[in-house]
N, C-alpha and C positions, 0 to 999 in steps of 0.2 A: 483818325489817329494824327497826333502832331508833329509837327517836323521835325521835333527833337525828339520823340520818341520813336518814327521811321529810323530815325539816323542812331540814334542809341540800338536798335535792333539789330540793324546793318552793320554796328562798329562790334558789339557782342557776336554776330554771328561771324566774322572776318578775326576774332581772338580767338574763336575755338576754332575754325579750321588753321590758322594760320602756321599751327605745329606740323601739320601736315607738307605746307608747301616744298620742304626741302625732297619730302620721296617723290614729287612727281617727276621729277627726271630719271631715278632712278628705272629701269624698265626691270618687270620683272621676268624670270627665269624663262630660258626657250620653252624649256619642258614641263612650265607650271611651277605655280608652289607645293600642291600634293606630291608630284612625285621626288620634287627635289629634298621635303624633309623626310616624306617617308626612305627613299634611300641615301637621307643621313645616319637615320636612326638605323639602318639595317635592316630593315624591314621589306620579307618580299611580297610582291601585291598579293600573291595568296594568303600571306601571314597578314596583311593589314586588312584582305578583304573579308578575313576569317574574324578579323576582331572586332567590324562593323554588325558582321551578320547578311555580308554580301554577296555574289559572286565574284571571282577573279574577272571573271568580263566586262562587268556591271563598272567595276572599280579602275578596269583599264578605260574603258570608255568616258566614265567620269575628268579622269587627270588628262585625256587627251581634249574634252570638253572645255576643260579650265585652259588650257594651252592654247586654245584658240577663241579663247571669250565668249565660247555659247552656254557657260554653266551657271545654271540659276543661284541668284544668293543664298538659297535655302538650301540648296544642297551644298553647295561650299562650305556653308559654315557647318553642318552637319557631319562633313569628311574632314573641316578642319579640327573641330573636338575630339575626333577618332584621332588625329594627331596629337591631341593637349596642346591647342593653339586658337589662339582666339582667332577669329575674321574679324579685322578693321575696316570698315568703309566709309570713306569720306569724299564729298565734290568740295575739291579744291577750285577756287578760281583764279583764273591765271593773273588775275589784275583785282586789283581790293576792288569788293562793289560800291561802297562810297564814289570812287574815279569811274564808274563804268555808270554808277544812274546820274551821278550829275555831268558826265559828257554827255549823255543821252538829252539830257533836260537843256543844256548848251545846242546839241545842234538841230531839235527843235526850237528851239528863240531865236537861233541863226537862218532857220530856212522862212519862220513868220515875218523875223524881222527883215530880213532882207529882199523876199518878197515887197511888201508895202516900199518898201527904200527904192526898188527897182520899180515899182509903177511911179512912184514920184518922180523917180527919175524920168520917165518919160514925160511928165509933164512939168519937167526943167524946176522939180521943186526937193530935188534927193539931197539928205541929210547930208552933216559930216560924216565922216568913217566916225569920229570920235562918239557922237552922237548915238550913231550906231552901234558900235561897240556899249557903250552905255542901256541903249535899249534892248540889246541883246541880253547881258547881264543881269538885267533889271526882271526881263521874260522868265529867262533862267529860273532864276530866288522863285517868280509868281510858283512856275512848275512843281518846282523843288517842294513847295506846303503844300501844294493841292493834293492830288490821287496820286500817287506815282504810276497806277496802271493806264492812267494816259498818255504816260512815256510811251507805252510798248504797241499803243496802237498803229 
């Protein structure tokens, strides 16, 4: 794939979460989102477990599940539609991944480059910084076309 099309992938996938970014600060409810809409709506876990086709225990167990993040997506969104609510799920990243694979591609050319810099330097033949910074840069770009799963080696 080409580097302009990695990076077009990368800027398309970074436009469709990016809506997302403002809820992830938000935290959600102590007690879950099931039990906090179902006792909006008024609804008691026996009237909402009745409407699943549940038990009242199954359903208490469920929203205590969700409350502490061990409830699988699948049933989330299953007890979420019993609410007439959709499940949204998205991985936000906390930093655009454009800035996160090409720091990545940076401080690999930083550690080849400096490497070589620093044996030269022992044999009293080490580059400018300027130099280096250039070579650095230059490493970077090569990275940046190549595999990018080379980065993450």
């Amino acid at each position: 794939m080409s580097p302009e099309l990695k990076q077009l992938r990368l800027d398309q996938l970074q436009a469709s979460v990016s809506p997302y970014a403002p809820l992830v600060a938000r935290k959600p409810p102590a007690r879950g989102w099931l039990k906090l809409v179902r006792e909006s709506l008024g609804l008691t876990e026996r009237q909402q477990a009745q409407r699943l086709g549940i038990t009242g225990p199954t359903l208490h167990k469920s929203e205590q599940a969700e409350s502490e993040d061990r409830i699988s997506l699948g049933q989330l969104r299953k007890l979420a539609d019993g609410l007439d609510c959709e499940l949204v799920y998205a991985l936000v990243p906390r930093r655009p991944l454009t800035e996160v694979v090409h720091e990545r591609a940076r401080a690999i050319a930083l550690e080849e480059v400096g490497g070589v810099a620093h044996t030269m330097g022992l044999e009293d033949q080490r580059p400018t910084d300027a130099r280096i910074a250039r070579q650095v840069e230059r490493r970077a770009e090569e990275l940046l076309r190549g595999r990018w799963s080379v980065l993450w080696r």
